[in-house]
C-alpha positions in Angstrom: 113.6 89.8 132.2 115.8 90.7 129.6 115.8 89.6 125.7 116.8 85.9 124.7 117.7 84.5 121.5 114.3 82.0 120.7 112.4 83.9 123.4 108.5 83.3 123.3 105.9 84.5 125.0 101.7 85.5 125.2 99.9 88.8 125.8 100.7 88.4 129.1 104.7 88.1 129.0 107.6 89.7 127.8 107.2 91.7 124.8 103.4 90.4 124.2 102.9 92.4 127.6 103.6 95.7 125.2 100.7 94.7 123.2 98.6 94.5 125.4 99.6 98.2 127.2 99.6 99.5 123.7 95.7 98.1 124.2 94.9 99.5 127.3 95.9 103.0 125.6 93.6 102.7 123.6 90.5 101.9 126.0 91.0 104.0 128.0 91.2 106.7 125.1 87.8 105.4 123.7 86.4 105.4 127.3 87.0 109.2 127.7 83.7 111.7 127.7 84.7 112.9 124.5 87.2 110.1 122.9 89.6 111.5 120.7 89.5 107.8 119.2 87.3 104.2 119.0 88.5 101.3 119.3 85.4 99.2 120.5 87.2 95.8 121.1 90.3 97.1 123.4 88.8 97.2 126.9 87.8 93.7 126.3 90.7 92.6 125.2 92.6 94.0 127.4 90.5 92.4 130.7 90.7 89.2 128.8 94.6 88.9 128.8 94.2 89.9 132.6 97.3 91.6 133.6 95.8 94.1 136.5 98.2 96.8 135.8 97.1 97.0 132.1 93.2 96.8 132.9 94.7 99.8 135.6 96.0 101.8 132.7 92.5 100.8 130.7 90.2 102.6 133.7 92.7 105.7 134.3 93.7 104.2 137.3 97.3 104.1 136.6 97.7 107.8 135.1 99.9 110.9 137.0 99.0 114.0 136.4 101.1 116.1 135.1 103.5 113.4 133.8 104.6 113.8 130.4 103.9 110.3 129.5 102.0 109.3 132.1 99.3 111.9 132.3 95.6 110.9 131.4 95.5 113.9 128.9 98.8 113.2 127.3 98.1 109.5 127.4 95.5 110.1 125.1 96.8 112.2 122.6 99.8 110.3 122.2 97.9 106.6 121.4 95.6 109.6 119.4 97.7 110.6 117.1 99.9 106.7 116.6 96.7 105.2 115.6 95.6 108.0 113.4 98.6 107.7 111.4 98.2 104.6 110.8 94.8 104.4 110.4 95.4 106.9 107.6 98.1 105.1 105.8 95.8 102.5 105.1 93.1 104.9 104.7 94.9 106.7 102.1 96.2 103.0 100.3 92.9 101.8 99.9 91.7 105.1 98.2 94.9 104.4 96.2 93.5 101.2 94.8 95.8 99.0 97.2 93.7 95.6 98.3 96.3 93.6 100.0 97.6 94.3 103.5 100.0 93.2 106.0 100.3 93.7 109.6 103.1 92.4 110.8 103.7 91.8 114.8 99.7 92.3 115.0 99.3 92.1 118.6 96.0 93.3 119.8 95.1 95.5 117.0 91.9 95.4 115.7 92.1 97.2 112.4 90.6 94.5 110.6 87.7 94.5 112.4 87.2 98.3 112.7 88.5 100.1 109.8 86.1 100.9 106.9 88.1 98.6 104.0 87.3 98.9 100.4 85.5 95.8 99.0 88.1 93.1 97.8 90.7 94.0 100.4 92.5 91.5 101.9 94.3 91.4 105.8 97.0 89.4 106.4 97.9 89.4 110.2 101.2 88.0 111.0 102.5 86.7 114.6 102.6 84.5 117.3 100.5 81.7 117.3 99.5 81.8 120.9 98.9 85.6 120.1 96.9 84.9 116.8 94.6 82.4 118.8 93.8 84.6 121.6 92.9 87.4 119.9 90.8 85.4 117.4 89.1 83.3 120.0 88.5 86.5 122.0 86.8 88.9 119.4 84.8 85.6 118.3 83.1 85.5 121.2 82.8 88.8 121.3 80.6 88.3 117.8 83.3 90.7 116.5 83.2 90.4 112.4 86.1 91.6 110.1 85.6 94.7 107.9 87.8 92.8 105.3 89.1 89.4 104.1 91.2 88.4 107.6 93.8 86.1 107.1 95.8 85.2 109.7 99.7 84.3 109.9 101.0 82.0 112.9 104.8 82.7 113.0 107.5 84.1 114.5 108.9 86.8 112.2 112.2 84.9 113.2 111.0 82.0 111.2 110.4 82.2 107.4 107.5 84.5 107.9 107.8 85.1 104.2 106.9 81.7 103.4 104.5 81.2 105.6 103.0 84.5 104.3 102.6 83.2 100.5 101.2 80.1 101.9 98.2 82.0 103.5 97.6 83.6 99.8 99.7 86.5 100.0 100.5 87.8 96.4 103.8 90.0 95.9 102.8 90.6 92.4 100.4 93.0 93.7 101.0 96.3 95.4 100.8 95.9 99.4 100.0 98.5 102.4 102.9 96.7 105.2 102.5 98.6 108.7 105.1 97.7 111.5 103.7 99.6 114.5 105.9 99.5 117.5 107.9 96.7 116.2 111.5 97.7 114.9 112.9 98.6 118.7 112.0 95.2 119.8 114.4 94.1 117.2 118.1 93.2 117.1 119.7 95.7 114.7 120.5 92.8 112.2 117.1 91.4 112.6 115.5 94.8 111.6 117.4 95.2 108.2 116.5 91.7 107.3 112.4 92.7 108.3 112.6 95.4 105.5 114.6 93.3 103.1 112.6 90.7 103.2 109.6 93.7 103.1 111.0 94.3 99.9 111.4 91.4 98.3 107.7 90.7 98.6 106.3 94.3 97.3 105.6 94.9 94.4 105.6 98.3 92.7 103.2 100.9 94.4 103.3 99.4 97.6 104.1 101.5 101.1 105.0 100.9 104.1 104.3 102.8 108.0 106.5 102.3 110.9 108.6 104.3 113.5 111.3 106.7 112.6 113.6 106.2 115.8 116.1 109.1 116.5 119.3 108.0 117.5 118.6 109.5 121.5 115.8 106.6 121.1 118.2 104.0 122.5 120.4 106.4 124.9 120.7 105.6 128.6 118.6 108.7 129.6 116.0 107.7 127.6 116.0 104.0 129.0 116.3 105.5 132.3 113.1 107.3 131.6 111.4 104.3 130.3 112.3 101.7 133.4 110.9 104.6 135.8 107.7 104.8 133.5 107.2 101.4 133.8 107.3 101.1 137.8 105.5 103.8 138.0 102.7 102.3 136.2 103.0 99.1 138.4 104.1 95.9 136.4 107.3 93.4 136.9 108.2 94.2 133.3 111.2 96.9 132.6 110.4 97.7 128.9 114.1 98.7 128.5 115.0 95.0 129.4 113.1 94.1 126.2 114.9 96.6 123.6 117.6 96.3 121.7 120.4 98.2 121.8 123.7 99.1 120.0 124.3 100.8 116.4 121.6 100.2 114.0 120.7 101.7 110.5 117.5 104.0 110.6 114.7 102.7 108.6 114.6 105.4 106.6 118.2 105.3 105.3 117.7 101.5 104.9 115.0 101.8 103.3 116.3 104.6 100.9 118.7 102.1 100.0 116.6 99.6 98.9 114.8 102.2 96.1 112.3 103.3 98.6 110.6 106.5 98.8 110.8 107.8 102.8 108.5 110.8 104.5 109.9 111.3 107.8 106.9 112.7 110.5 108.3 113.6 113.4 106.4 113.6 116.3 106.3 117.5 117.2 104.7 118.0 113.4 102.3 115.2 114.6 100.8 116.6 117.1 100.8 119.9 115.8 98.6 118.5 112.3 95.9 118.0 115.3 96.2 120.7 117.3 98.2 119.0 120.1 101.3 120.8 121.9 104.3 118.2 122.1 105.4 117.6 125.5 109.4 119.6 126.0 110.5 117.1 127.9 109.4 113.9 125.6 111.2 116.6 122.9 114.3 116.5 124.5 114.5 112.7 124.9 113.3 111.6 121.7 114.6 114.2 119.5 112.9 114.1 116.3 111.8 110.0 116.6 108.8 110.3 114.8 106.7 108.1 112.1 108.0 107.0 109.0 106.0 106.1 105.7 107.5 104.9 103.1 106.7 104.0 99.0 107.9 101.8 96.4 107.6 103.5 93.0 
């Protein structure tokens, strides 16, 4: 079902679906005889949102061999090398001295609970509330403890997120780590460039911020194409292309040039390469050079 304005929905609906895929990834990547990554609370949350093609994706059941996107191996490396990156940049802004974060559309990560945070740092997760709930429910049962000061942000980034934000303790006096992982091409265009000014409104000198650097072929109809097959092939009712957003749109990175940011452009060939991984031709010639994008505010 496509994209309406004041859409909601869980992990198990709509764009909260992709969340939830992004976590079966994940398991299954962790599950694998010599993981390339570990994320110890995916599988179960994943099999506690329920949705039987993602626990399918989770146990390898839903891979094709020798599909670019699709195959177990490839699979893998891909969700390998997205959470490495931003695994680092957090990595690399706590070694920095940084001690506030944000994660904005949090979904079903778990880096508060799994990454090694310096003492004093503080996690600020911002989404849904139904999403927020479930996950905190879920990994409290699990006896799952954060690695950090959680604090959690029940909004929809359409709402005065920003507000809400501050209200939870947030202080934009201080320099922040922001991440949007797999957000911005769930956004309308406008919607986007008011994410990152509002971003910079509330960072303070020596922040940073990680997202996706989308190449203009991102959006194309040959790339949708390939998405809606992808996700048949994979077995669910939701056709990931009826959930993006099309139509002109600043990059990030020129955006955020323009609001006195710093921009490193990664694409995703020099990803894979910094870990030994050969990029897939064909993802090469869809995606052109759609990457990852960090960003720092001097």
């Amino acid at each position: 079902m496509a994209r309406t304005d004041g859409d909601t929905w869980d992990l198990a609906t709509s764009v909260g679906s992709t969340a939830t895929g992004v976590a079966a990834t994940r398991a299954l990547a962790t599950k694998q005889p010599d993981p390339l990554i570990d994320d110890p609370y995916a599988d179960a949350l994943v099999r506690a949102v329920g949705l039987e093609h993602c626990i399918k994706l989770a146990d390898g059941e839903a891979c094709v061999e020798g599909d670019p996107m699709l195959d177990l191996h490839r699979m893998c490396e891909q969700i390998a090398v997205r959470t490495w990156f931003f695994d680092d940049f957090f990595d690399s802004a706590g070694a920095d001295g940084v001690r506030q974060a944000v994660i904005l559309a949090s979904g079903l990560d778990t880096r508060a609970y799994r990454l090694p945070w310096p003492a004093g740092t503080v996690v600020f997760e911002v989404d849904q509330p139904q999403v927020i709930d479930f996950k905190t429910r879920t990994l409290a049962d699990l006896g799952a403890q954060p690695t950090a000061e959680r604090r959690t942000v029940a909004i929809d980034l359409r709402d005065d997120w920003p507000a809400a934000l501050r209200d939870a303790g947030f202080d934009p006096e201080k320099p922040t780590a922001w991440i949007a992982e797999g957000l911005l091409i769930y956004l309308p265009p406008e919607a986007q460039d008011r994410l990152l000014d509002n971003i910079t409104a509330l960072s303070a000198p020596g922040s940073r911020l990680a997202t996706e650097h989308m190449d203009d072929r991102m959006l194309s109809e040959g790339v949708t194409k390939r998405v809606s097959e992808w996700s048949k092939r994979m077995g669910t009712d939701v056709d990931l292309k009826d959930l993006f957003y099309t139509g002109d749109r600043n990059t990030a990175g020129d955006y955020l040039g323009g609001l006195g940011w710093q921009v490193t452009v990664l694409t995703s060939r020099e990803a894979y390469a910094g870990h030994g991984f050969d990029y897939p031709e064909e993802m090469a010639e869809l995606m052109g050079d759609s990457g990852y994008l960090s960003a720092h505010l001097k």
